[in-house]
C-alpha positions as CSV (number, residue, x, y, z in Angstrom):
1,X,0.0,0.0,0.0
2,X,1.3,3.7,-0.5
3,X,2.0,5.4,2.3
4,X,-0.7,8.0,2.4
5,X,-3.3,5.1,2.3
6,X,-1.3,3.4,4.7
7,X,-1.5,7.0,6.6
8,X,-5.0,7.7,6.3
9,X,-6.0,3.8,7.8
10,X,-3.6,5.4,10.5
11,X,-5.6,8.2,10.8
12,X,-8.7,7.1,11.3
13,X,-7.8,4.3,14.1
14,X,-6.0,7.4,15.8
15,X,-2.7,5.8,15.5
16,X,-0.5,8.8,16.3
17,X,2.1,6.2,17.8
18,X,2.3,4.3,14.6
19,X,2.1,7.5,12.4
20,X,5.4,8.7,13.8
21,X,6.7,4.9,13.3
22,X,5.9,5.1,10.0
23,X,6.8,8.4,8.9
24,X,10.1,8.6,10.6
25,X,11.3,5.2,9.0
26,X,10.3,6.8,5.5
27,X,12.3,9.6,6.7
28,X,15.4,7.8,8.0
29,X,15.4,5.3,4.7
30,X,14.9,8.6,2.5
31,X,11.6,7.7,1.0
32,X,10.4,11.3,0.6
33,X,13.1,10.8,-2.8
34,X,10.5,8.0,-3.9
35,X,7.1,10.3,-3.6
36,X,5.7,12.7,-5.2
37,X,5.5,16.2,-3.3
38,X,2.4,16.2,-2.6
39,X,2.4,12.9,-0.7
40,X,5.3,13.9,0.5
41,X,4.0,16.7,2.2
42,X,0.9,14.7,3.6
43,X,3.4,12.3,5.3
44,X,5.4,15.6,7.0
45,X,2.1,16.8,8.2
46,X,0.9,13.4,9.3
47,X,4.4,13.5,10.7
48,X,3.9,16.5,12.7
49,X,-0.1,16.0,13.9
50,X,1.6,12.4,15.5
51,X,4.1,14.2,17.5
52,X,1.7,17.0,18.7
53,X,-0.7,14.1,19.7
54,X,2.0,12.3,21.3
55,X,3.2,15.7,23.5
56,X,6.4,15.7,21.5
57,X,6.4,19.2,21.0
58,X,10.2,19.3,21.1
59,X,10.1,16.3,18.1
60,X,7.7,18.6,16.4
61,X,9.8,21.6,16.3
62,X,13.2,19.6,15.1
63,X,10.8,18.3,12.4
64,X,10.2,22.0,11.3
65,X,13.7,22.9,11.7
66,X,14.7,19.9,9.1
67,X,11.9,20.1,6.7
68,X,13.0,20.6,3.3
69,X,12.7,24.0,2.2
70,X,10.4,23.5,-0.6
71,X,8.0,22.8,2.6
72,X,8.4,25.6,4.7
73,X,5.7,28.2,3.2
74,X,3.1,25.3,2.8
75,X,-0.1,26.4,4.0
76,X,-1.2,23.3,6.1
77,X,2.6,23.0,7.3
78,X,2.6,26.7,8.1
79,X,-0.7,26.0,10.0
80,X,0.3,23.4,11.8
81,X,3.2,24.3,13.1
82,X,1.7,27.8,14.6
83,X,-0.2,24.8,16.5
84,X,3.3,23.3,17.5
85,X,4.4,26.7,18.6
86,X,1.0,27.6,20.5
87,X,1.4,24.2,22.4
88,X,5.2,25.1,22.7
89,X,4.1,28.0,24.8
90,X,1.5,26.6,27.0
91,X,-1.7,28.2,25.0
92,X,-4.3,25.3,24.5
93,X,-6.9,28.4,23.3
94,X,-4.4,29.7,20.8
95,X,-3.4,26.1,19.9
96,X,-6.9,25.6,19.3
97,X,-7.8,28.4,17.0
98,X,-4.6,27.6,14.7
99,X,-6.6,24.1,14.1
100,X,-9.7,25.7,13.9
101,X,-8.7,29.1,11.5
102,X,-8.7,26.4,8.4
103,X,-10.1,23.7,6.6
104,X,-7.7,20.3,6.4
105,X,-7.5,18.4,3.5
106,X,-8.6,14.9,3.4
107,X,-8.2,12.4,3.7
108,X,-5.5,11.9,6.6
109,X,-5.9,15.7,8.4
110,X,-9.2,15.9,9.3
111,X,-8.9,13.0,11.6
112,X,-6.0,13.8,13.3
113,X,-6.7,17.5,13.6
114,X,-10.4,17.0,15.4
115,X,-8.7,14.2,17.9
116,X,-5.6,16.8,18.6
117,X,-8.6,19.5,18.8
118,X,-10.4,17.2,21.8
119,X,-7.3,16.2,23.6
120,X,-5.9,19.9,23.6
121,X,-9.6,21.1,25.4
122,X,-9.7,17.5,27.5
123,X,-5.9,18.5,28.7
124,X,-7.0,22.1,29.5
125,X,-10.5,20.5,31.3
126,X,-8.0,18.7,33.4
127,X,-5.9,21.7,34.0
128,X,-8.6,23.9,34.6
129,X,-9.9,21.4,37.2
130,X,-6.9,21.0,39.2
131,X,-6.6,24.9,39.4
132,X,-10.0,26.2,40.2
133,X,-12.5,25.5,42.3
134,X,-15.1,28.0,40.5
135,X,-14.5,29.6,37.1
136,X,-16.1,33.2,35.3
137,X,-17.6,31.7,31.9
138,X,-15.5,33.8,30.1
139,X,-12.6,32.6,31.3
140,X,-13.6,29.0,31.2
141,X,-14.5,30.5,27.1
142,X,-11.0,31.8,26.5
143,X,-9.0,29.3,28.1
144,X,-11.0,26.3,26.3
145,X,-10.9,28.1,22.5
146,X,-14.3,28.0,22.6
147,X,-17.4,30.1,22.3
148,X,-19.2,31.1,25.8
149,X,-22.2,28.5,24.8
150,X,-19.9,25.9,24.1
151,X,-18.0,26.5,27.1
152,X,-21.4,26.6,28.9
153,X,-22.2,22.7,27.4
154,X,-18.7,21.3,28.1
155,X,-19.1,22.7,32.2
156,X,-22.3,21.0,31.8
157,X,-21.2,17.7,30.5
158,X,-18.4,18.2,33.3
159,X,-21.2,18.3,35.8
160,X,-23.2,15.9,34.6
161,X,-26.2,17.7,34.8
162,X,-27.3,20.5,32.1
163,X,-28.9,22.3,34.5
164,X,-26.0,23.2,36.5
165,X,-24.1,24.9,33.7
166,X,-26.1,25.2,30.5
167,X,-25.9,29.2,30.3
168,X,-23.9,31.5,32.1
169,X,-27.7,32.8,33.7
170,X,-27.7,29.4,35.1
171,X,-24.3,29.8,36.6
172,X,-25.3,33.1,38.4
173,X,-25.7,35.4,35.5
174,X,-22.7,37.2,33.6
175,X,-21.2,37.5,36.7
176,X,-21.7,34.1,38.1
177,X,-18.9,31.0,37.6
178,X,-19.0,27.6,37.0
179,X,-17.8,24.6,39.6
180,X,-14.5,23.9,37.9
181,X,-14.9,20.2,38.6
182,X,-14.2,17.2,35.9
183,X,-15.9,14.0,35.7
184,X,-12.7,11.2,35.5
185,X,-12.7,8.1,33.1
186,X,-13.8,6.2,36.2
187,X,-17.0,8.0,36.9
188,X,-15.2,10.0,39.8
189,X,-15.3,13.7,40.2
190,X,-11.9,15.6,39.8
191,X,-11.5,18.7,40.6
């Protein structure tokens, strides 16, 4: 199989671990020389989206620093690295607007991109949990990336009721905040 199909199967199981296998053994055994630029560039993105999914942000920035320069002013590339240097800095909301400021071309982005998307709000959930006990909705907003509503539905889901936090009126009105507190894989509150 090529290795964009074998990329986009990949993809869509959510593979970043065997991505970065793959891509860096076409790397190392120069088989960028035997495809085309296009899908040479796919497997550099691919290449990138597996390290930031796999918190190698320092992997992902020597990977920019070595891409060819034919490379360097491609839009998705350019894209995703602004993600790599948003995560570089600690900014999950900034992070998050880079992947949401453009569409991703199929077949292998779009996968990998929404999964990075939900890990870099789940990480922040987490962070945001372990921080604050209560939280102003538009802060909860701006650190998540996300609009106020959405913000609102995700401290609801986190609550496990929609009541508690489905509007910011529901929270106390502008001024009120949200319990900061996040429901744990094992049913448990965190927080």
């Amino acid at each position: 199989a090529s290795a964009v199909a074998t990329l986009d199967a990949l993809a869509a199981a959510g593979d970043a671990a065997g991505i970065v296998s793959l891509c860096e053994a076409l790397e190392l055994e120069l088989g960028h020389e035997t495809l085309s630029v296009s899908d040479s560039a796919t497997v550099y993105k691919a290449q990138m989206l597996g390290h930031l999914l796999l918190r190698q942000t320092d992997s992902a920035r020597f990977l920019w620093k070595r891409l060819p320069a034919q490379f360097r002013d491609e839009p998705e590339l350019v894209g995703l690295w602004a993600v790599g240097r948003a995560r570089w800095a600690g900014d999950s909301a900034a992070a998050c607007a880079a992947l949401a400021a453009r569409p991703w071309a199929p077949p292998v982005l779009p996968p990998l991109t929404s999964l990075l998307a939900d890990r870099l709000r789940e990480e922040e959930w987490e962070t945001i949990g372990r921080a604050f006990k209560t939280i102003r909705p538009a802060s909860l907003a701006g650190r998540l990336g996300l609009s106020p509503a959405a913000a609102a539905q995700g401290a609801a889901a986190a609550e496990g009721t929609a009541a508690a936090a489905a509007s910011p009126a529901a929270a106390g009105g502008a001024g009120g905040s949200y319990r900061a507190k996040r429901a744990t894989a094992s049913g448990a509150a965190a927080g």
